[in-house]
LUMVEX-703096 format. One record per residue (C-alpha): x, y, z. Coordinates in steps of 0.2 Angstrom, whole numbers, plus 5000, padded with zeros to 4 digits. Layout:
% LUMVEX-703096
XYZ...
***
This chain:
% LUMVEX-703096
531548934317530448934333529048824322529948724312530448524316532048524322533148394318533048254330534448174338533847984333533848104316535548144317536247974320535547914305536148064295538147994296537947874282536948004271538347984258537147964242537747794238536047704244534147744242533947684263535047784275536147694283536347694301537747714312538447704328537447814343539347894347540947914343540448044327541948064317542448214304541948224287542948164273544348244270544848304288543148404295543048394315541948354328540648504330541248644337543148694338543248574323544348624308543648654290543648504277544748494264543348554252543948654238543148834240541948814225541048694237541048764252540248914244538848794241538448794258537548914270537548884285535748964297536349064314534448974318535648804323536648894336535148994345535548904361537348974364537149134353537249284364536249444357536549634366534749634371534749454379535149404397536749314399536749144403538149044406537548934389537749084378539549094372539649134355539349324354538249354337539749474329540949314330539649224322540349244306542049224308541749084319540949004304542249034293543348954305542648794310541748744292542648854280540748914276540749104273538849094269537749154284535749124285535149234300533449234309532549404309532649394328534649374328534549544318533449644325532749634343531049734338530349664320529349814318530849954319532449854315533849964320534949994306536550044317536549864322536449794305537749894299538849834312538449654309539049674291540449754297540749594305540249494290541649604278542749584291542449364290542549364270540749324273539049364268537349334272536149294257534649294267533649334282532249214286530749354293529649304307528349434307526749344308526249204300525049274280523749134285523149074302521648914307520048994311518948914325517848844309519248754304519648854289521048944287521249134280522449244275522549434285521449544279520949734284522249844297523149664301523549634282524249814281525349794296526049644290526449704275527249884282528349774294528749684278529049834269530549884282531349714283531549734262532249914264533349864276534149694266535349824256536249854270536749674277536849644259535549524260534549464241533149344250532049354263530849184267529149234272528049124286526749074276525648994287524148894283523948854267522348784260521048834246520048924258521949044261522849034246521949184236522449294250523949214253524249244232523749414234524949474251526449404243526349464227526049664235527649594244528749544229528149684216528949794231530449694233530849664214531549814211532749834225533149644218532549534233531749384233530349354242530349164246529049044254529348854258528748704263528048674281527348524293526848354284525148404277523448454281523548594281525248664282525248764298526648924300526948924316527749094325528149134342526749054353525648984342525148794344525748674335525248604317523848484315524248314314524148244294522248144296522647944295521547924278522148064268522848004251524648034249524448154232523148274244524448264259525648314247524648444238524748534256526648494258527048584243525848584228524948734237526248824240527048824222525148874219525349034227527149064223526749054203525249164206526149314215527649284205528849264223530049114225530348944233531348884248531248704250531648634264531848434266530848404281531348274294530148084293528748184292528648284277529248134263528947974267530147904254531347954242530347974229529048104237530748224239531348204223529648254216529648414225531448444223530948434203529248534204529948664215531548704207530948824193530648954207531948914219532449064227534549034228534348884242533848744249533448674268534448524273534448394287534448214288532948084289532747924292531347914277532747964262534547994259535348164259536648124249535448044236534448194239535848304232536548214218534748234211534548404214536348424204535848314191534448424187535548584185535348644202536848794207536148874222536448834241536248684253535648784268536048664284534748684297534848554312534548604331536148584339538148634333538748444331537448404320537948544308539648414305538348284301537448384287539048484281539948314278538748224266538248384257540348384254540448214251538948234235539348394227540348334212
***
């Protein structure tokens, strides 16, 4: 998403030797990106690998990584934009073999508060058409929490916490028809001063949702202190303070939030981080462990140069986990990068 760390492309480099079979990550020539094992390509035009298709449905892949060439019927065309958003999803069954497609609310609707349901449907004609479907849309309609100028932060209250919630409302009404089961929230700031409200919005959210059988997810954001949601125009999140203990910083990368899912009875969406978010191997294990009761159906993935995917993944398996490796990166080539060592670690 807009607020998110992207995938960096010193990131992306040391992601080719996230194979699992080391705690560092290996690094790796700055060129010359070769295929995954078994036959993948190089970024776009690339063939599938040959994965068997019980894998690749492990795999979801976010229409958030191709924002910069995805054309959309209310955008101006540009001569960067090539890959028209109802070819998306063949386009990734093509290329990755993936038929799993995580879209940003803004590639599905131009106008979060009145999503047009004509579109959607013709989007999922175009996912029927691909073999594909789309498992969840990731819903940027406000952050729940923002920083106050006292530096606390607090959830929407009054007529703000109402429209949040009645533009939520629509995006859960709506997820039957692109056959969606998740939709990911933007938190924002999460402290002690937010999380009651935080608690309160969500839950409202998911006893709505519940029985129409979506999940309302939230996950994990920024490196600590506080974790900051960040929407279209908003600054940037605060930098971790330099003598914050690791438990506290870590409490704000994820205990926080799993405070606030168990409390509204939602669900989590994990998402690795880049160098950031966990300083070591250990850190993202610990989250991966803590976090999995309430997983949602998926996981963000990239590459970092402070853990190993591929380690990552064989931990996540050996602790029973069946959902999805969502790949998230900033940029089509790097997609091969994250798609080959999820591959290459899936048993």
């Amino acid at each position: 998403m807009n607020r998110r760390e992207f995938l960096t492309g010193a990131a992306a480099v040391a992601g080719l030797g996230a194979t699992g079979f080391g705690q560092a990550p290996a690094q790796a020539p700055a060129q010359g990106r070769e295929g995954g094992r078994g036959g993948g390509g190089r970024g776009r035009g690339g063939p599938p690998a040959n994965a068997t298709p019980e894998k690749l449905a492990r795999i979801e892949i976010m229409t958030l990584n191709h924002s910069n060439i995805i054309k959309l019927p209310w955008q101006e065309a540009t001569p960067q934009r090539t890959l028209d958003i109802f070819d998306l999803p063949q386009y990734y069954v093509d290329v990755y073999g993936v038929r799993n497609v995580q879209f940003q609310s803004n590639h599905v609707a131009q106008n979060n508060d009145n999503p047009d349901l004509s579109y959607i449907r013709e989007l999922r004609a175009k996912l029927d058409a691909a073999g594909a479907k789309a498992p969840q849309i990731n819903i940027e309609i406000g952050t729940m929490a923002q920083m106050g100028p006292d530096g606390k932060a607090a959830a929407l209250s009054g007529d703000a916490r109402a429209a949040w919630l009645e533009r939520a409302k629509k995006w859960v009404d709506l997820s039957p028809a692109l056959g969606v089961t998740r939709l990911m929230h933007n938190q924002g700031a999460l402290t002690d001063d937010s999380k009651a409200g935080v608690t309160s919005l969500w839950k409202d959210l998911q006893d709505y949702a519940s029985p129409k059988g979506i999940k309302i997810s939230g996950e994990t954001r920024g490196g600590g202190a506080p974790t900051q949601g960040r929407g279209a125009g908003q600054p940037a999140a605060p930098a971790t303070p330099p003598d914050m203990p690791e438990p506290e910083r870590l409490r704000y990368v994820w205990g926080i939030l799993l405070e606030c899912t168990l409390g509204s009875g939602g669900y989590t969406n994990l998402d690795f981080g880049g160098e950031t978010r966990f300083h070591n191997q250990q850190q993202l294990h610990d989250a991966i462990k803590g976090l999995l009761p309430r997983n949602a159906g998926g996981m963000h993935t990239r590459v970092s140069p402070t853990w190993d995917l591929g380690t990552a993944i064989k931990y996540a398996e050996s602790l029973g986990y069946k959902g999805m490796y969502t790949i998230e990166v900033n940029e089509d080539s790097a997609v091969r990068i994250v798609y080959n060592a999820i591959l290459a670690n899936l048993a």
